[in-house]
N, C-alpha and C positions, 0 to 999 in steps of 0.2 A: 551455254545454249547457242548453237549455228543457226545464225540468223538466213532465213530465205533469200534467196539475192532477186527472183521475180516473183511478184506476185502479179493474180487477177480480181481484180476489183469488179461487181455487177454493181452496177449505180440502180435504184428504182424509183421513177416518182409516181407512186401509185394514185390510184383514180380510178373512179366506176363509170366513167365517156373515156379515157383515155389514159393510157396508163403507158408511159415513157422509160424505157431505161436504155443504157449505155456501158460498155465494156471496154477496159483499160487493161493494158499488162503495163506495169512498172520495173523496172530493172533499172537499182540504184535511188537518182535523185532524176527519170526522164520516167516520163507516162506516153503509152502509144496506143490507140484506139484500134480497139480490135472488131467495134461495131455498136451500132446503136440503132433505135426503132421504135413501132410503136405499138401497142398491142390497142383496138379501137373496141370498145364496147357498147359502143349506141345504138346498135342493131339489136343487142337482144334487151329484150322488156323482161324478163324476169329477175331480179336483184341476186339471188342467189345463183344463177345459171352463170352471172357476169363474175363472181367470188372464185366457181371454181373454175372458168378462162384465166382467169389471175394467175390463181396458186397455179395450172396447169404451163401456164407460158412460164412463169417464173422455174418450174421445176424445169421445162424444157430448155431454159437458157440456160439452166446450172450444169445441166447433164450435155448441152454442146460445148460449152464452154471452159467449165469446169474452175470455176472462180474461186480464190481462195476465202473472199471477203465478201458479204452485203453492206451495201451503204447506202441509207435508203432516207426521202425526206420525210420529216416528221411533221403531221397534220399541225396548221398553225387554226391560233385561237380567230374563230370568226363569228359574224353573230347569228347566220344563220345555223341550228345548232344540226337539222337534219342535215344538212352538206357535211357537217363534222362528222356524223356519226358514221355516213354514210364512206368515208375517205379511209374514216379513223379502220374502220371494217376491213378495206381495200387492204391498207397496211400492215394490218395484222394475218390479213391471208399471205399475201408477199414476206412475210417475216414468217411465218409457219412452213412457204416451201422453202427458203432457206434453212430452218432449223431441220425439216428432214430430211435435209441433204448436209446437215452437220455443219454449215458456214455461220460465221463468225456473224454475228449482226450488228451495225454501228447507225446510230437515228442520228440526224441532223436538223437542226430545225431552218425554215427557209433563207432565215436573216445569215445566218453561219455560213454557208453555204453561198448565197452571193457575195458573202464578205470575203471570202476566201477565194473565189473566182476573178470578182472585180476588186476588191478594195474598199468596195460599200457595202452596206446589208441591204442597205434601199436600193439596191441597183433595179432595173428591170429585166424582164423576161428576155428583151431585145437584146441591152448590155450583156445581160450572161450569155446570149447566143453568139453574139458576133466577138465576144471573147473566146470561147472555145475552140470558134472555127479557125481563129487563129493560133491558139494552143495547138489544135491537133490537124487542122492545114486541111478540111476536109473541103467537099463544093459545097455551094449553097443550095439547100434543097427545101423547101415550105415542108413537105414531109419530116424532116428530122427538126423542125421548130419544137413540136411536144419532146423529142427526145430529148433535145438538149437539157429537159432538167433532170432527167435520170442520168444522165453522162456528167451533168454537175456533182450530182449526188456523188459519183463516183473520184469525181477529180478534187472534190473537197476531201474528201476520205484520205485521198492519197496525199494532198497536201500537210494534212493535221497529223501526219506519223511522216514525214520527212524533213521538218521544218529544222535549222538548224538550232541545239538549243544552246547559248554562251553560258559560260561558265562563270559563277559571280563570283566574286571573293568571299568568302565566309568572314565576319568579323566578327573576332572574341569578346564574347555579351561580359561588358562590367560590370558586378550588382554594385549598388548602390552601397555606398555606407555609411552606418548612422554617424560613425564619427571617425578622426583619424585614426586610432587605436584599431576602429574593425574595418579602414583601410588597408593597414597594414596590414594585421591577419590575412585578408582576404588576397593578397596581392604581393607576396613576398619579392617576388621577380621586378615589380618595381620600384623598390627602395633600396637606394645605396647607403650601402654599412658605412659608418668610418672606419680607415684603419688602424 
């Protein structure tokens, strides 16, 4: 199989006030941002009117963009359960324009995702922002504060398929033996014959 040498990653971090994502091309083991933003839903009051802005932005970034990959956060557990359900909705609309536009979909849950940016899962909103900015060297702008966790989403994705992985040694599993007679059976290569 020929592996793709660039890919386009669409990062999402859906929401029904505000729904952030971000766009990487990768070539190799470097990521370069090819855009990010915010899609704002607080204006309109009808819940499902906000569902199909989602899927519609989300189809329109796949169709400018043309991404190979979705990498999108996954709603964490919280106690209010209507904000869940209400995210959990968001997400699954954002995974629906991806699936019919044929892209690959990868969920990240939030703790992954700052771990893999900063090095902590507990990082905050801030830590992952002003890491990024330095990742991809962009200006500081309060506008792309929401974004940056869909550009996380995205640069975790890209991190968790380029990670180097080392090679361990395998070591030859000895079973155990009941005694030395089903030693030897078992292990011919280590006993010396006399001559």
């Amino acid at each position: 199989m020929i592996e793709k040498k660039e890919r386009i990653i669409l990062g999402i971090d859906p929401g029904t006030i505000v729904m952030g994502y971000g766009i990487i091309i990768t070539k190799g083991k470097q990521a370069e941002l090819l855009g990010m933003g915010v899609l704002k839903l607080d204006k309109y009051a009808d819940y499902a009117l906000k569902l199909k802005k989602i899927f519609e932005r989300t189809v329109g970034l796949i169709d400018e963009f043309h991404p190979d990959e979705l990498a999108i956060e996954a709603p964490f557990f919280g106690k209010n359960v209507q904000s869940m359900l209400k995210l959990g909705r968001a997400q699954g609309v954002a995974i629906a324009a991806a699936m019919s536009r044929e892209l690959s979909v990868n969920e990240y849950s939030p703790k992954k995702i700052k771990q893999s940016i900063t090095g902590n899962g507990n990082a905050s909103k801030e830590q992952v922002a002003i890491m990024l900015q330095r990742i991809f060297k962009y200006e500081e702008n309060q506008s792309f504060f929401d974004a940056t966790d869909g550009l996380a989403a995205a640069y975790c994705h890209f991190m968790q398929n380029t990670q180097i992985i080392k090679a361990t040694p395998v070591k030859k599993s000895i079973k155990k033996a009941s005694s030395w007679e089903a030693f030897v059976n078992q292990n011919p290569d280590k006993v010396k014959k006399k001559p």
